[in-house]
C-alpha positions as CSV (number, residue, x, y, z in Angstrom):
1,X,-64.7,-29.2,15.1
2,X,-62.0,-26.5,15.5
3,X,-60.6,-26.2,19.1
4,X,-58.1,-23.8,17.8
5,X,-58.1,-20.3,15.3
6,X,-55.3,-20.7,13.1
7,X,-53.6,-17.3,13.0
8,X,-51.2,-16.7,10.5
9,X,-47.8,-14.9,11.3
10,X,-46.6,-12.0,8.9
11,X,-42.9,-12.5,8.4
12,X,-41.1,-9.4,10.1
13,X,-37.3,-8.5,9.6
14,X,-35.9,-6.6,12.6
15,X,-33.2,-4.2,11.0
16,X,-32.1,-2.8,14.5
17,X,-29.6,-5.6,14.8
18,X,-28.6,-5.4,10.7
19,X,-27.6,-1.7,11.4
20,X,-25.8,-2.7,14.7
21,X,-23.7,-4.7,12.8
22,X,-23.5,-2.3,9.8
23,X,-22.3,0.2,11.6
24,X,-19.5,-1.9,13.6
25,X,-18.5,-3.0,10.2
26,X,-18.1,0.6,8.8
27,X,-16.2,1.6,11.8
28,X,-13.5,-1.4,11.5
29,X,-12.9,-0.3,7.8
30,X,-12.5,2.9,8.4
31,X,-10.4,2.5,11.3
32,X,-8.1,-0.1,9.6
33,X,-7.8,2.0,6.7
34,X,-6.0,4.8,8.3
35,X,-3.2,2.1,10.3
36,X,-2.5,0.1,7.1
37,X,-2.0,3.9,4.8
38,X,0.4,5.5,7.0
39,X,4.3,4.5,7.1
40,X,5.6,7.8,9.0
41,X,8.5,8.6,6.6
42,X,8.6,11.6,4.2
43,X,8.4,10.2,0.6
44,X,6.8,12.1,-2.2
45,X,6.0,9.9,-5.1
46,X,5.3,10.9,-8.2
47,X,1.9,11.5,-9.4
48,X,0.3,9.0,-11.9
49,X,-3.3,9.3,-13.8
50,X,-3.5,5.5,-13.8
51,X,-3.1,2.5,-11.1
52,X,-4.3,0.9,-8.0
53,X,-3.1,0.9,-4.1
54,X,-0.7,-1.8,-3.5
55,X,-1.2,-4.3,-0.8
56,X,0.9,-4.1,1.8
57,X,2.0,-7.2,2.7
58,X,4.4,-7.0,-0.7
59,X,8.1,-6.2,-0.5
60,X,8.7,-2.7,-0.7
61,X,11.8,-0.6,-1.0
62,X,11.5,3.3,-0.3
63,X,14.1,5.4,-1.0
64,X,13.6,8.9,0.2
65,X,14.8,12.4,-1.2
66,X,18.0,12.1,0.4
67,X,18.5,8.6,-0.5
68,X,18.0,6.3,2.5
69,X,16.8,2.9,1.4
70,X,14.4,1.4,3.9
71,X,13.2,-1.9,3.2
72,X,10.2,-3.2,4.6
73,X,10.1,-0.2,7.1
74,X,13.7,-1.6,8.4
75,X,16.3,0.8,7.2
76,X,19.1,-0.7,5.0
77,X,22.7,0.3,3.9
78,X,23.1,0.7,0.3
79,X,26.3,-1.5,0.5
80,X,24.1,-4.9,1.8
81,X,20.9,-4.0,-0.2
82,X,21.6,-6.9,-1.9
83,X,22.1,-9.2,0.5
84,X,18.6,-7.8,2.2
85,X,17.1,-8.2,-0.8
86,X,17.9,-11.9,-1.3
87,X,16.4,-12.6,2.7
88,X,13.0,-11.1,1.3
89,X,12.8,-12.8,-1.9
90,X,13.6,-16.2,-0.1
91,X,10.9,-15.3,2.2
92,X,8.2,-14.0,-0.2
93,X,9.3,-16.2,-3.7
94,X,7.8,-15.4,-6.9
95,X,6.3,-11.8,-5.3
96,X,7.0,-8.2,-7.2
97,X,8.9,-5.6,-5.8
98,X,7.2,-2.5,-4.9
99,X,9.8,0.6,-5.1
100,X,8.5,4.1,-3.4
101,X,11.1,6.1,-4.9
102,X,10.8,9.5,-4.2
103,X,10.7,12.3,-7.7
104,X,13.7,13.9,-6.4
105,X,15.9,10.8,-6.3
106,X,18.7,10.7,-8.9
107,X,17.4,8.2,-12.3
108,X,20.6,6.8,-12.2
109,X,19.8,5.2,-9.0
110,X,16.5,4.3,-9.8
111,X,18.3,2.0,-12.4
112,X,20.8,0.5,-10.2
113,X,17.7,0.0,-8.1
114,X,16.2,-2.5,-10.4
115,X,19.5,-3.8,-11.5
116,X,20.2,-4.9,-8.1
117,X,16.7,-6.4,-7.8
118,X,17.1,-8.1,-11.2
119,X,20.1,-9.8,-10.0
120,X,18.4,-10.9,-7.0
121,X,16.0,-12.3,-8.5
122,X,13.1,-10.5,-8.5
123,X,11.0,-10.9,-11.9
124,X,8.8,-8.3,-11.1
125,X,9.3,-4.5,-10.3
126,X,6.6,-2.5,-9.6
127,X,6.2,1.4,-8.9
128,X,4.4,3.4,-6.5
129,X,2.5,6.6,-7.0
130,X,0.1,8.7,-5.7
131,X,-3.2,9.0,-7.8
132,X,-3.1,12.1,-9.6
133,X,-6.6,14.1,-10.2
134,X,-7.9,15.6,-13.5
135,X,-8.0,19.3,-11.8
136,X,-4.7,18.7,-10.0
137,X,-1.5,21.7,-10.6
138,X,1.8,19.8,-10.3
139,X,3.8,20.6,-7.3
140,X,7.0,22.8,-7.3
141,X,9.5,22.5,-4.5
142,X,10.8,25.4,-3.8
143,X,12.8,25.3,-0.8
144,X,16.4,25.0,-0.5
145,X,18.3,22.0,1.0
């Protein structure tokens, strides 16, 4: 004697809460995307077929067209890059250097660059540039300084 029907439940996924939280996700990514991208200081690297984004929690020395040195988004003084330089490796040990150069800088100072880091201590140099596209015409500066 049965007192009770046995009724079997059809397992059910609710997606209204999965896209809730897809769509909060894909907000937060694209919204920390643009903060982490965007350092407010005109440097135009050189264009490269080859290479992935750097992380920015890395050292990273920028020198811009006129040849400011800013280290770690903190400007620094060519005559106590060194001494800068030594603070960050100390705090970051056995992490590569990221140098944004800009094209127009001199290559001579590009070397004494990596000299300096060299001498540091740095064992690891690496360079930034912007991902270059297949249909892409290289840019011409024109104007006049």
């Amino acid at each position: 004697m049965q007192l009770f029907q046995k009724q079997r439940r059809k397992p059910a996924i609710i997606l209204t809460p999965l896209i809730d939280i897809l769509f909060i996700l894909i907000i937060f990514f694209v919204v920390s995307s643009r903060i982490i991208g965007d350092s407010g200081i005109g440097v135009v690297l050189p264009k490269s077929g080859q290479g992935k984004d750097s992380v920015s929690f890395l050292p990273t020395l920028m020198v811009t067209s006129d040849e400011q040195l800013i280290l770690n988004d903190e400007p620094v003084t060519w005559e106590n890059l060194a001494e800068a330089l030594q603070k960050i490796l100390e705090d970051t040990p056995n992490s590569p250097l990221i140098l944004n150069i800009d094209e127009r800088v001199a290559h001579g100072r590009v070397v004494g660059l990596m000299d300096q880091a060299k001498e540091v201590g740095f064992q690891q140099i690496v360079f930034g540039t912007q991902y270059k596209r297949a249909n892409q015409e290289p840019q011409t500066d024109n104007s006049t300084e």
